[in-house]
PATIDO-534896 format. One record per atom (N, C-alpha, C, CB): residue in three letters; x negated, y negated, z. Coordinates in Angstrom, 1 decimal, decimal comma. Glycine has a CB too. Layout:
# PATIDO-534896
+-----+--------+--------+--------+
|   r |      u |      v |      w |
+-----+--------+--------+--------+
| ALA |      X |      Y |      Z |
...
+-----+--------+--------+--------+
# end
This chain:
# PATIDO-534896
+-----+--------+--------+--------+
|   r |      u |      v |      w |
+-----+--------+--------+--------+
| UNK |    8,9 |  -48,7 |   18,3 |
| UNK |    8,3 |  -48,2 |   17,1 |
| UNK |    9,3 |  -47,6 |   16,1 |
| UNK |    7,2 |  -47,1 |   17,5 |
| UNK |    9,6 |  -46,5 |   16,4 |
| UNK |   11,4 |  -46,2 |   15,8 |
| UNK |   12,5 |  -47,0 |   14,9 |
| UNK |   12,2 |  -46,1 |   16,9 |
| UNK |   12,2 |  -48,3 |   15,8 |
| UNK |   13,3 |  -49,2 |   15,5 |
| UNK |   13,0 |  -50,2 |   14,4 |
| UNK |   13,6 |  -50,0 |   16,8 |
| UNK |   11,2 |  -50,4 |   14,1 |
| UNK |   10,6 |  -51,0 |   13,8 |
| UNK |   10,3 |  -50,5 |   12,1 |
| UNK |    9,7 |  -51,1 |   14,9 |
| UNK |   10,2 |  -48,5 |   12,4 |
| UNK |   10,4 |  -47,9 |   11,3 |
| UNK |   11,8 |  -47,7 |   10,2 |
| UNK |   10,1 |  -47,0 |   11,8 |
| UNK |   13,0 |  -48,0 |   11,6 |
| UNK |   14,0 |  -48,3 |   10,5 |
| UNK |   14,4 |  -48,7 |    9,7 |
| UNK |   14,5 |  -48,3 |   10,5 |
| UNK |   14,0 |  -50,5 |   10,3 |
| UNK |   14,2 |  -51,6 |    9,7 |
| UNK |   13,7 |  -51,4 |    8,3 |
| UNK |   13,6 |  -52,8 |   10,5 |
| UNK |   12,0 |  -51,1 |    8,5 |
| UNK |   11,6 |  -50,5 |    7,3 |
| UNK |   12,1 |  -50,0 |    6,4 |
| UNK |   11,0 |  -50,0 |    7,4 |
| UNK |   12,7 |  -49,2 |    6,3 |
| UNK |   12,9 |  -48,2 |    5,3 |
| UNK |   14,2 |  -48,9 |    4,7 |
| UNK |   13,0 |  -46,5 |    5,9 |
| UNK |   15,5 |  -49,5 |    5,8 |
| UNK |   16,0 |  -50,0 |    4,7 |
| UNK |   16,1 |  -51,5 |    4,4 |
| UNK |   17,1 |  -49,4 |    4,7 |
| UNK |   14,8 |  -52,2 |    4,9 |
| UNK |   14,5 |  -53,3 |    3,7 |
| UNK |   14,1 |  -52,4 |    2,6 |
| UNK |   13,2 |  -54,4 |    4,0 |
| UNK |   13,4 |  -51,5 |    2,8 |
| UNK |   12,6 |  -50,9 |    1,4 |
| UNK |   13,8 |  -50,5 |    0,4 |
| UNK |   11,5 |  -49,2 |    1,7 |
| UNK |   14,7 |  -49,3 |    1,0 |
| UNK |   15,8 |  -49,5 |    0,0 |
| UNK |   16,5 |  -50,6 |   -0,7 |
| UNK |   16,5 |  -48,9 |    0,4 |
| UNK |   16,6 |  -51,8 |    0,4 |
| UNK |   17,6 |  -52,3 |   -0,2 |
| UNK |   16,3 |  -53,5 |   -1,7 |
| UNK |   18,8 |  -53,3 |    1,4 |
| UNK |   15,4 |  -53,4 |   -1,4 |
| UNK |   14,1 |  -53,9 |   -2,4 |
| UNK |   14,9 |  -53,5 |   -3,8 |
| UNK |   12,2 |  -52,9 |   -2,2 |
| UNK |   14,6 |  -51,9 |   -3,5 |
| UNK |   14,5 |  -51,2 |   -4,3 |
| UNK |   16,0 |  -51,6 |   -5,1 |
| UNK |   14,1 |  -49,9 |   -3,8 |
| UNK |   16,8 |  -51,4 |   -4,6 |
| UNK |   18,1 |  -51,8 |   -4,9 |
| UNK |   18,2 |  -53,1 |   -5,9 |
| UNK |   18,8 |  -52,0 |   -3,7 |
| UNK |   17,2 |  -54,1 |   -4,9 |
| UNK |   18,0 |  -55,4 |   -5,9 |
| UNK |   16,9 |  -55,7 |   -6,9 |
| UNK |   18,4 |  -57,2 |   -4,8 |
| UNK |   15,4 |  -55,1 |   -6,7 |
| UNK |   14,4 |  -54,6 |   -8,0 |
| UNK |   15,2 |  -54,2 |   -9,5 |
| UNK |   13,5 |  -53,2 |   -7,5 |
| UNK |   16,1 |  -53,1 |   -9,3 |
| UNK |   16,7 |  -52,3 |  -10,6 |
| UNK |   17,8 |  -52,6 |  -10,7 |
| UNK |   16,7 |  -51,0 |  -10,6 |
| UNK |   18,3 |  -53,6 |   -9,8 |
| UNK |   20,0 |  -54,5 |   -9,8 |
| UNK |   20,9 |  -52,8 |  -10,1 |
| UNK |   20,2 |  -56,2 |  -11,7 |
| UNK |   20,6 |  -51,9 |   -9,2 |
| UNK |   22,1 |  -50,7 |   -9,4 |
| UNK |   23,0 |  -51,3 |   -8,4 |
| UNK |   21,7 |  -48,7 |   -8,8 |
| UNK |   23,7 |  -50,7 |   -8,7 |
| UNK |   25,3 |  -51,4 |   -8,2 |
| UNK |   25,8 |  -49,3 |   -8,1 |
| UNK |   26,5 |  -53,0 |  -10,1 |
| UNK |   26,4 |  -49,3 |   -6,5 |
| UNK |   27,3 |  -48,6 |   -6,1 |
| UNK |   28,6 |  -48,6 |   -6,5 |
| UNK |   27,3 |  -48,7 |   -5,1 |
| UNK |   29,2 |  -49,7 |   -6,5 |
| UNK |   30,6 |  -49,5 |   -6,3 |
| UNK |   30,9 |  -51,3 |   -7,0 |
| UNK |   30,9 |  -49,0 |   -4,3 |
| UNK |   32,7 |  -51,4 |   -7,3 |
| UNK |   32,7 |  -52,6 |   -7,6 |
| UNK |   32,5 |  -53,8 |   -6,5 |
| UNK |   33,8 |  -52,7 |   -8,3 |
| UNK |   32,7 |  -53,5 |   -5,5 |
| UNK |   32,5 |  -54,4 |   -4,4 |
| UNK |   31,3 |  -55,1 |   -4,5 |
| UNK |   32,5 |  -53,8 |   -3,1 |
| UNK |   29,9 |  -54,0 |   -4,7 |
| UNK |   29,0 |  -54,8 |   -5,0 |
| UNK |   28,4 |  -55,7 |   -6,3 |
| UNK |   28,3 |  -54,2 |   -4,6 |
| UNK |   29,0 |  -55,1 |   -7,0 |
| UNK |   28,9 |  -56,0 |   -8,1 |
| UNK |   30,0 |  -57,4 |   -7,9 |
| UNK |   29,2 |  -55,2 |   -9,5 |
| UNK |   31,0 |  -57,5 |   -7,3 |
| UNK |   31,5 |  -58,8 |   -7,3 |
| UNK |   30,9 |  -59,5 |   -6,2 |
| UNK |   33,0 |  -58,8 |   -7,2 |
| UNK |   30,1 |  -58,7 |   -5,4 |
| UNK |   29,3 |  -59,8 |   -4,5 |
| UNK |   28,3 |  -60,4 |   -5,2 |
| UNK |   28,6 |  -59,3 |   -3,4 |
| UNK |   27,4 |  -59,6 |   -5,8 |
| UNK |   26,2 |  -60,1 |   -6,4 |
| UNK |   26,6 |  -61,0 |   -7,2 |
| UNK |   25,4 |  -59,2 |   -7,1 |
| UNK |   27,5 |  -61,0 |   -8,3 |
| UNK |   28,0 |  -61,9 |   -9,6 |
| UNK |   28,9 |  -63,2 |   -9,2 |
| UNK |   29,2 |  -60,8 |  -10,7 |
| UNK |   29,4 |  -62,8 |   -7,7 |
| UNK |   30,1 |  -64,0 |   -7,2 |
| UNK |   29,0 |  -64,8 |   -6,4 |
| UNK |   31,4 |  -63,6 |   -6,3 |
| UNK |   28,4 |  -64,0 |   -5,9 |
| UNK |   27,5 |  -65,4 |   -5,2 |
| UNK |   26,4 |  -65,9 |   -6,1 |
| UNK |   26,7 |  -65,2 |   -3,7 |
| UNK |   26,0 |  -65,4 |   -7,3 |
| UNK |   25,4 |  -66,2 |   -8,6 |
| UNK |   26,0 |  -67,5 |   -8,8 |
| UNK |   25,7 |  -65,4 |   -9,9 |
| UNK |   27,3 |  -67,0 |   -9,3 |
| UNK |   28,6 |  -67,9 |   -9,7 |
| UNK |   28,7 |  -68,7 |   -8,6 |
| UNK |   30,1 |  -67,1 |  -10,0 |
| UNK |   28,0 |  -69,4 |   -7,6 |
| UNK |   28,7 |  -70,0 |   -6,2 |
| UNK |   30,2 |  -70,0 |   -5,3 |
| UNK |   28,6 |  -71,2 |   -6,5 |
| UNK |   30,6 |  -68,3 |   -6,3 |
| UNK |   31,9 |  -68,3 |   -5,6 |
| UNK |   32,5 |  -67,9 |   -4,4 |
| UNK |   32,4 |  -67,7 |   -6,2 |
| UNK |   33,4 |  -67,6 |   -3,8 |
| UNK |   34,2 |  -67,7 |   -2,6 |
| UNK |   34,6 |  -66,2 |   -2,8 |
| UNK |   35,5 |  -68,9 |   -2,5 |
| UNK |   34,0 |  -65,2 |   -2,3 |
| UNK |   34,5 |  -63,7 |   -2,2 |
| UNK |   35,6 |  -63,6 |   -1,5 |
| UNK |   33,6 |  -62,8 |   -1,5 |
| UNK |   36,7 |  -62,8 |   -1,8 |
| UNK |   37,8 |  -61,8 |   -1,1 |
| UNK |   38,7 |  -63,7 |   -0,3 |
| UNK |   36,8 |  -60,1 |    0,7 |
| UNK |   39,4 |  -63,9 |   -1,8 |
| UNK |   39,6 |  -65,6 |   -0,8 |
| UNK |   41,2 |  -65,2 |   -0,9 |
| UNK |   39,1 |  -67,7 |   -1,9 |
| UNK |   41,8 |  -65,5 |    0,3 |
| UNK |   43,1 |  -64,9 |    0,2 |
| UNK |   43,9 |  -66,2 |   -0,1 |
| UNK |   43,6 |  -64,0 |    1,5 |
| UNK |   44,9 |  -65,9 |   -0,8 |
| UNK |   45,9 |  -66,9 |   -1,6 |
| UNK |   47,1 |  -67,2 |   -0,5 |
| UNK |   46,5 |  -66,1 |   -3,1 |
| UNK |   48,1 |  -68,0 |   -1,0 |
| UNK |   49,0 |  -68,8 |   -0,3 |
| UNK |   50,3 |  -67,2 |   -0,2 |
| UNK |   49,4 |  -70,7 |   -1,4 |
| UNK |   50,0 |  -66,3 |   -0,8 |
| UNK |   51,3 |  -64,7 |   -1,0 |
| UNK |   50,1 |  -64,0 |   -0,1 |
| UNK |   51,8 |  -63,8 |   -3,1 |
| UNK |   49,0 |  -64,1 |    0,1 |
| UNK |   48,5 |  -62,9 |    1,4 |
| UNK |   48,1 |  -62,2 |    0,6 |
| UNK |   49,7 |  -62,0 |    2,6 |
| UNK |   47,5 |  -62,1 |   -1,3 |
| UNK |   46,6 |  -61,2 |   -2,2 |
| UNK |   45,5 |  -62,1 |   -2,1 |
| UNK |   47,2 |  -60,9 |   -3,7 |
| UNK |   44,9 |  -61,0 |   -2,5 |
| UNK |   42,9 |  -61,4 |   -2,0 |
| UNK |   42,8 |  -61,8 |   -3,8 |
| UNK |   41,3 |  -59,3 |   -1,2 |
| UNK |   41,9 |  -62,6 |   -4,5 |
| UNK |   41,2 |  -62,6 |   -5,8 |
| UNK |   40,1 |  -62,1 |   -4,9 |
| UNK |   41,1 |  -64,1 |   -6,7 |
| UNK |   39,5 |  -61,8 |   -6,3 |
| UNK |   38,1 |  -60,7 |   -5,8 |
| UNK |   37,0 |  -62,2 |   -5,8 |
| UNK |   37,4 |  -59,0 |   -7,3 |
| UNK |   36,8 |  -62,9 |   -6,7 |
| UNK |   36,1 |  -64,4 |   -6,4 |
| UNK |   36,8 |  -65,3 |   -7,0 |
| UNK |   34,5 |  -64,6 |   -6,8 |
| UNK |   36,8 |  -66,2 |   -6,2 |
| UNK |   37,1 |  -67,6 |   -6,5 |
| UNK |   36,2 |  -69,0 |   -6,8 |
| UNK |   37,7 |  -67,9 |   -5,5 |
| UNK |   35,7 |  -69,4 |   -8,0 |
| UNK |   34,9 |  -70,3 |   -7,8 |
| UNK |   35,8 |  -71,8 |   -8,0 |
| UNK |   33,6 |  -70,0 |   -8,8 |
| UNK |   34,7 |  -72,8 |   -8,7 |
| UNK |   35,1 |  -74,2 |   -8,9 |
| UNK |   36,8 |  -74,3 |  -10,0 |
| UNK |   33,5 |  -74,9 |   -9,6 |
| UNK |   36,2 |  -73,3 |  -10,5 |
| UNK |   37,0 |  -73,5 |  -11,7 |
| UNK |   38,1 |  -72,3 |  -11,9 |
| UNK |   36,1 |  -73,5 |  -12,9 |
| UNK |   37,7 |  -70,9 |  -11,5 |
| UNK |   38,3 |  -69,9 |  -11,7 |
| UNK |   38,5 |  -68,9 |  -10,6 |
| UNK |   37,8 |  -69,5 |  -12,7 |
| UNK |   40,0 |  -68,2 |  -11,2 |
| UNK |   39,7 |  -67,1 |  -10,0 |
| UNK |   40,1 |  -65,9 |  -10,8 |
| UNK |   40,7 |  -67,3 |   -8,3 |
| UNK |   38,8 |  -65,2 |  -10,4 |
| UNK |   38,5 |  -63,9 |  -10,9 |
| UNK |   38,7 |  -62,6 |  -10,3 |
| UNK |   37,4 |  -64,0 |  -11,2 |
| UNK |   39,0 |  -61,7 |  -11,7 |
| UNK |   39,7 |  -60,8 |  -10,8 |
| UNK |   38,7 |  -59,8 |  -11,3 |
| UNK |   41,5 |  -60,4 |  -11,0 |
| UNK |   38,0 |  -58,8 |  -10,7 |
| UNK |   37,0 |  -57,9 |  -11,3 |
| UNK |   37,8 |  -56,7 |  -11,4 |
| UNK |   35,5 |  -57,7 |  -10,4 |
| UNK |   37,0 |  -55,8 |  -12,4 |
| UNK |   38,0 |  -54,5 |  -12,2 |
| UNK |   36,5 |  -54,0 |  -13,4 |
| UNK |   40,5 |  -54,5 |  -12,9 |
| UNK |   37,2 |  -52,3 |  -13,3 |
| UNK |   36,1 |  -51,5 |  -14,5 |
| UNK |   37,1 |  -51,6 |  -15,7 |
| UNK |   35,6 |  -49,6 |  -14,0 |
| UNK |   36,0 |  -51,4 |  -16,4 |
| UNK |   36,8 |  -51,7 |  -18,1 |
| UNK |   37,9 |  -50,7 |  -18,0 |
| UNK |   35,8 |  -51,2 |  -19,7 |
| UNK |   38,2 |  -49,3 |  -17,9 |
| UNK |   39,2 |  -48,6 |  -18,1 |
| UNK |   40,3 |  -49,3 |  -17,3 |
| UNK |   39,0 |  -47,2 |  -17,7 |
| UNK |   39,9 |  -50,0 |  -16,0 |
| UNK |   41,4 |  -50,8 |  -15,7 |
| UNK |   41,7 |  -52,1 |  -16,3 |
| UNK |   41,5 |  -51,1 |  -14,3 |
| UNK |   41,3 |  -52,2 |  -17,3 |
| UNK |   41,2 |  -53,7 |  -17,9 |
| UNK |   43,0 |  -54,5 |  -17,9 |
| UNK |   40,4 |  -53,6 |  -20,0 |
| UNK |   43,8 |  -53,2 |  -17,7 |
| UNK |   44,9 |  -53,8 |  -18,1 |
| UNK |   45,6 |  -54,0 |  -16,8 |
| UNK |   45,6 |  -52,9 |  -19,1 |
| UNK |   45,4 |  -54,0 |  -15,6 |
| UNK |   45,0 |  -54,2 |  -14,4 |
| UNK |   44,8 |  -55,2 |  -14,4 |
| UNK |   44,2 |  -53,7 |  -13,8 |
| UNK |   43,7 |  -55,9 |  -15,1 |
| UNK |   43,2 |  -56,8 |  -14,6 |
| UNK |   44,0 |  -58,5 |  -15,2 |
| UNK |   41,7 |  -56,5 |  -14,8 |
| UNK |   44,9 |  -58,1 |  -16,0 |
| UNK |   45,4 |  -59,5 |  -17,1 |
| UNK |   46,3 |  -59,6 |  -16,3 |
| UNK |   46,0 |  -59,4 |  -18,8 |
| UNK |   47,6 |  -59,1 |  -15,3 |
| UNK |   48,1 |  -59,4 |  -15,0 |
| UNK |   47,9 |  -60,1 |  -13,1 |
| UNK |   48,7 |  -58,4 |  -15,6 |
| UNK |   46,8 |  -59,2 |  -12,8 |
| UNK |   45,9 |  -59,9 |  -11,2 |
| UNK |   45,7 |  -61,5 |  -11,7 |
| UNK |   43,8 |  -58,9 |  -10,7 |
| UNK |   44,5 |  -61,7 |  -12,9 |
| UNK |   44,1 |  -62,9 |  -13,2 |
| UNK |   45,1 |  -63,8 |  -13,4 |
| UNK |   43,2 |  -63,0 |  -14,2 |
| UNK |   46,6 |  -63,8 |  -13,8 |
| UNK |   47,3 |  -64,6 |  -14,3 |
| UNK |   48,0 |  -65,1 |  -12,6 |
| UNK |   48,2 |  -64,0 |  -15,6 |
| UNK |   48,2 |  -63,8 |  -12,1 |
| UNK |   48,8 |  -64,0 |  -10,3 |
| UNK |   47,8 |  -65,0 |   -9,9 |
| UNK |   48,6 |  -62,4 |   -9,1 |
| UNK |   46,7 |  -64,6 |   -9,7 |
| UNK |   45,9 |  -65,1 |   -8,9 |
| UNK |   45,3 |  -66,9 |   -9,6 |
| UNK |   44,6 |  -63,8 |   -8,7 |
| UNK |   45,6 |  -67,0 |  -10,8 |
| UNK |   45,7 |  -68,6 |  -11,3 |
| UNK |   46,6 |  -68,9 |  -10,5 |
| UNK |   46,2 |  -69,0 |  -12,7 |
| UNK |   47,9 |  -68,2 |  -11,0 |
| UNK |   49,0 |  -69,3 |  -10,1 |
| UNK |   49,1 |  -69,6 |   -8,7 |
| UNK |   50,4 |  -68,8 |  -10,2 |
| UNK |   48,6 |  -68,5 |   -8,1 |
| UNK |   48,2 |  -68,4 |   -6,6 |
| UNK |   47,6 |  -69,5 |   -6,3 |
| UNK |   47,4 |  -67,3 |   -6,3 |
| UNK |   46,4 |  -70,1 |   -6,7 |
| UNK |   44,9 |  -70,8 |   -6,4 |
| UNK |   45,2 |  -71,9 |   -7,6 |
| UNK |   43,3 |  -69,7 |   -6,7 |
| UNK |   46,1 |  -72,0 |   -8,3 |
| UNK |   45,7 |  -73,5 |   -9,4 |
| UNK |   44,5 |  -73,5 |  -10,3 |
| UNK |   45,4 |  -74,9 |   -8,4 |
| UNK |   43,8 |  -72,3 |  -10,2 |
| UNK |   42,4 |  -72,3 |  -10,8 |
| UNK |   42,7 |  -71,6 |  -12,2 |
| UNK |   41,3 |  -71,5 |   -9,8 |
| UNK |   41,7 |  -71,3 |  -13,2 |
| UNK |   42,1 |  -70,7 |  -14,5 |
| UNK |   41,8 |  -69,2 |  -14,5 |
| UNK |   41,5 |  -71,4 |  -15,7 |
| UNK |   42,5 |  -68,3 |  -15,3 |
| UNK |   42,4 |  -67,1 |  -14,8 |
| UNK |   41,2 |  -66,2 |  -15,2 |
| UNK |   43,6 |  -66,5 |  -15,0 |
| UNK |   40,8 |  -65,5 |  -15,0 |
| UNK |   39,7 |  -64,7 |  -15,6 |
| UNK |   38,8 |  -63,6 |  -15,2 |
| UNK |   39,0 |  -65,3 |  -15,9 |
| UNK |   38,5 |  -62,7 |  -15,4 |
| UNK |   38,4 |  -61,3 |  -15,3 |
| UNK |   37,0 |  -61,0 |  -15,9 |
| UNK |   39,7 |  -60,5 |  -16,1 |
| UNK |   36,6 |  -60,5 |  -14,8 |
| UNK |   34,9 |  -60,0 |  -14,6 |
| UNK |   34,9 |  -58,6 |  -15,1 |
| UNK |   34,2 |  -60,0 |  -12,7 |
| UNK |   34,7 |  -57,7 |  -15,8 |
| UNK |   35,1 |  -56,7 |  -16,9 |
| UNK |   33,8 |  -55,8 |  -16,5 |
| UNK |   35,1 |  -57,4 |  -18,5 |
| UNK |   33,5 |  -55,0 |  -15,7 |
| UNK |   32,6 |  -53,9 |  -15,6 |
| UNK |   32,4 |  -52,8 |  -16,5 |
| UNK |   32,9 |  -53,4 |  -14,6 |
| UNK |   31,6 |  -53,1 |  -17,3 |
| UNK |   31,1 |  -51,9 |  -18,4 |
| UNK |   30,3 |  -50,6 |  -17,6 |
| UNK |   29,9 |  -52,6 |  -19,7 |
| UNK |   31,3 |  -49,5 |  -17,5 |
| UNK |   30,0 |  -48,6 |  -17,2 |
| UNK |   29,4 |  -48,0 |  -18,4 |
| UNK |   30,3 |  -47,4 |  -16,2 |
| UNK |   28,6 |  -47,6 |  -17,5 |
| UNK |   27,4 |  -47,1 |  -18,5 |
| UNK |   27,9 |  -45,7 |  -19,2 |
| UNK |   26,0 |  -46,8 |  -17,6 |
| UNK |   28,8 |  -44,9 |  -18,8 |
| UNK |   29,4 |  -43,6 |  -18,9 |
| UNK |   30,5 |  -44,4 |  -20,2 |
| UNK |   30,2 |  -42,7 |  -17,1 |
| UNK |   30,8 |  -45,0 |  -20,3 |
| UNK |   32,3 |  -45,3 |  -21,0 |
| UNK |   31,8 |  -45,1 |  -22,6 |
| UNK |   33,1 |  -47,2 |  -20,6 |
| UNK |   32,8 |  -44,1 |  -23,2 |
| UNK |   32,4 |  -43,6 |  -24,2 |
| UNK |   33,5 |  -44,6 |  -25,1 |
| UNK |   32,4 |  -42,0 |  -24,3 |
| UNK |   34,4 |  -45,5 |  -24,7 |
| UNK |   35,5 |  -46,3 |  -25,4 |
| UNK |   35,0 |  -47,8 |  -25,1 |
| UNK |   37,1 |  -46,1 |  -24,8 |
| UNK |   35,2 |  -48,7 |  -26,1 |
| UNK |   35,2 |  -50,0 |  -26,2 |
| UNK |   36,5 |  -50,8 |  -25,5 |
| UNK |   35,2 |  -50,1 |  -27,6 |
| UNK |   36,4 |  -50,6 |  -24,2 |
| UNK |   37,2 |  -50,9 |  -23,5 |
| UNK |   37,8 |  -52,2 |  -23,8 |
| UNK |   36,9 |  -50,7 |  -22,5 |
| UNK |   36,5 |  -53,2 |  -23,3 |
| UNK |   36,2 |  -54,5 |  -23,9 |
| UNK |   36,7 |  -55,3 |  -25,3 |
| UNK |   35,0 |  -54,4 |  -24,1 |
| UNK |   37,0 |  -54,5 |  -26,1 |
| UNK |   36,9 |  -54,8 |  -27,5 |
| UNK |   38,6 |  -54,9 |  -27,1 |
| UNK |   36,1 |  -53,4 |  -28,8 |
| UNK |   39,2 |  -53,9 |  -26,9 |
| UNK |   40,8 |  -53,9 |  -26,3 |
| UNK |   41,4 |  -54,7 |  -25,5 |
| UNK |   41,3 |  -53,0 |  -25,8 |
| UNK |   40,8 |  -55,3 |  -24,7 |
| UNK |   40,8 |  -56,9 |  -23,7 |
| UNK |   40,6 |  -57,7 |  -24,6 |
| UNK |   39,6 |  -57,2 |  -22,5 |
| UNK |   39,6 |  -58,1 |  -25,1 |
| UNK |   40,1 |  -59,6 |  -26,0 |
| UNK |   40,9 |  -59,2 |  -27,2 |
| UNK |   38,7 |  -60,5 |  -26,7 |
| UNK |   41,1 |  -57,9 |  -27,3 |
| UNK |   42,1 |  -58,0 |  -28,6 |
| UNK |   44,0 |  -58,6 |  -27,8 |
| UNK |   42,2 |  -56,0 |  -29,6 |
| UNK |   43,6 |  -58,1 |  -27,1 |
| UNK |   45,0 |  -58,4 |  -26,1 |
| UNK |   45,6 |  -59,4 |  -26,1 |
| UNK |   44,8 |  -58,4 |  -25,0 |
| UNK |   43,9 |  -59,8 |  -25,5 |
| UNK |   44,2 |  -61,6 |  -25,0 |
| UNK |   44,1 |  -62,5 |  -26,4 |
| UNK |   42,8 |  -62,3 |  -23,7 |
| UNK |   43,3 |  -62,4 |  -27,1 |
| UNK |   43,7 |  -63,2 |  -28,3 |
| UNK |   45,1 |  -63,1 |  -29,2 |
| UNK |   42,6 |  -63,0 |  -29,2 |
| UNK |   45,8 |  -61,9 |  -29,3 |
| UNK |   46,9 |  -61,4 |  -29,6 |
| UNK |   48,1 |  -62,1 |  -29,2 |
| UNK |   46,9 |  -60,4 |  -29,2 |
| UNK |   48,1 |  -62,4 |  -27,9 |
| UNK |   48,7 |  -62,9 |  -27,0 |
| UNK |   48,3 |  -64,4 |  -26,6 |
| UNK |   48,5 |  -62,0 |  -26,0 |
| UNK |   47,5 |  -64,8 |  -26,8 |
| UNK |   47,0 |  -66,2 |  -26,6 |
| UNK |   47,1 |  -66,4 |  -25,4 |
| UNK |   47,6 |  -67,2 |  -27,1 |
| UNK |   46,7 |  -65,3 |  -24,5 |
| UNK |   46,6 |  -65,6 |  -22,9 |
| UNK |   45,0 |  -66,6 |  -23,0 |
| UNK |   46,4 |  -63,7 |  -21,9 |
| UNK |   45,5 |  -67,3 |  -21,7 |
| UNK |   44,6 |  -68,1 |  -21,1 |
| UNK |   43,4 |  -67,6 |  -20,3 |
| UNK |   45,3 |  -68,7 |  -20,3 |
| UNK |   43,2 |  -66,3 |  -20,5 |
| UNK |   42,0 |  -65,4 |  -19,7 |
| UNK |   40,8 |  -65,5 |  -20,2 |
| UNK |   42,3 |  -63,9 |  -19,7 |
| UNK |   40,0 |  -66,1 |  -19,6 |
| UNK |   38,2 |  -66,1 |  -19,6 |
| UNK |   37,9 |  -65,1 |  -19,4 |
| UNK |   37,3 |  -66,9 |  -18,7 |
| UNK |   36,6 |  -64,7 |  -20,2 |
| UNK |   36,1 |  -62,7 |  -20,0 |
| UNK |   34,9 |  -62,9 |  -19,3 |
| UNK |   35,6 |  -61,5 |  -21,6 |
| UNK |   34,8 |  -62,6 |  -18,3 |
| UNK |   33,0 |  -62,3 |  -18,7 |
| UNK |   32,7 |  -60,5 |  -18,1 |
| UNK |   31,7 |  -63,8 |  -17,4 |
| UNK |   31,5 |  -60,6 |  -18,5 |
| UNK |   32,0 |  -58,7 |  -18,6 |
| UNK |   30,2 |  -58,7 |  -18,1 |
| UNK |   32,7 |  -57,7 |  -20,9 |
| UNK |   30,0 |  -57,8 |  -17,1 |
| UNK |   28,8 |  -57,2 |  -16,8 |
| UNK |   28,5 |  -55,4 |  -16,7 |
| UNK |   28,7 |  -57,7 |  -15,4 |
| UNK |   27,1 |  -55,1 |  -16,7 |
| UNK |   27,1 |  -53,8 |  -17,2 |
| UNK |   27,1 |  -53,0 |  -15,4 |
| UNK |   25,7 |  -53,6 |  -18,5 |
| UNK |   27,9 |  -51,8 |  -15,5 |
| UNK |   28,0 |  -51,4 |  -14,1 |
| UNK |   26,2 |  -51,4 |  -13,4 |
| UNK |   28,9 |  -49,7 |  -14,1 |
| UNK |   25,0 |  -51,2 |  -14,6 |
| UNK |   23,9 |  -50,9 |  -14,4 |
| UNK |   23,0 |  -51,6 |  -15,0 |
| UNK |   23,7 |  -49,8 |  -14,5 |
| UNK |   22,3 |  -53,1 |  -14,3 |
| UNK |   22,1 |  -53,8 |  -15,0 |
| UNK |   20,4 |  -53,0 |  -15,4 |
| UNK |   22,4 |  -55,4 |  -14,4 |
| UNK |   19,5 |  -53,8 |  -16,8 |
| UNK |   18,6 |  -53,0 |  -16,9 |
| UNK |   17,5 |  -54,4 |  -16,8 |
| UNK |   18,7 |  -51,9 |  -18,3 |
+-----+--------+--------+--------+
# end
């Protein structure tokens, strides 16, 4: 009975969880966004560094916007690593009082880096 009640409660949380799509931590958001994306989570490269997902085409490096600058130099590794094109999953939290975002593609267009953006909100609504 016990065992029967636990299960319960956390299917119920985890309902509840994927009902209001909150996200804990970045781990779970590169799970959720990578297996959307049909990608290959935590795929380790031919140097023994993890990309956070790997799909058909790209390997992506997730990070929160304040580390955005973190993340240009992972996505360009992790191309060369994997042969794939580079690109960076961009976590907006909801707290961020700066246009983090806005400073990533100014970067990369500045620079004419090869980096694909796609950018999700830490709290989807």
């Amino acid at each position: 009975m016990l065992n029967k009640i636990s299960k319960f409660i956390v299917i119920f949380f985890i309902s509840i969880s994927s009902i209001n799509n909150v996200f804990s931590n970045e781990n779970q958001i590169n799970n959720y966004w990578c297996n959307k994306n049909d990608g290959e989570i935590q795929y380790r490269t031919k140097y023994g560094t993890y990309v956070d997902c790997l799909t058909s085409i790209y390997a992506v490096e997730v990070e929160y916007d304040y580390n955005w600058k973190e993340g240009i130099g992972q996505s360009l590794h992790y191309a060369e690593a994997t042969g794939k094109k580079p690109a960076i999953l961009l976590i907006k939290r909801n707290k961020s009082t700066k246009n983090y975002e806005s400073e990533l593609k100014s970067t990369i267009d500045f620079f004419n880096l090869p980096i694909t953006l796609f950018s999700i909100q830490e709290t989807l609504e």
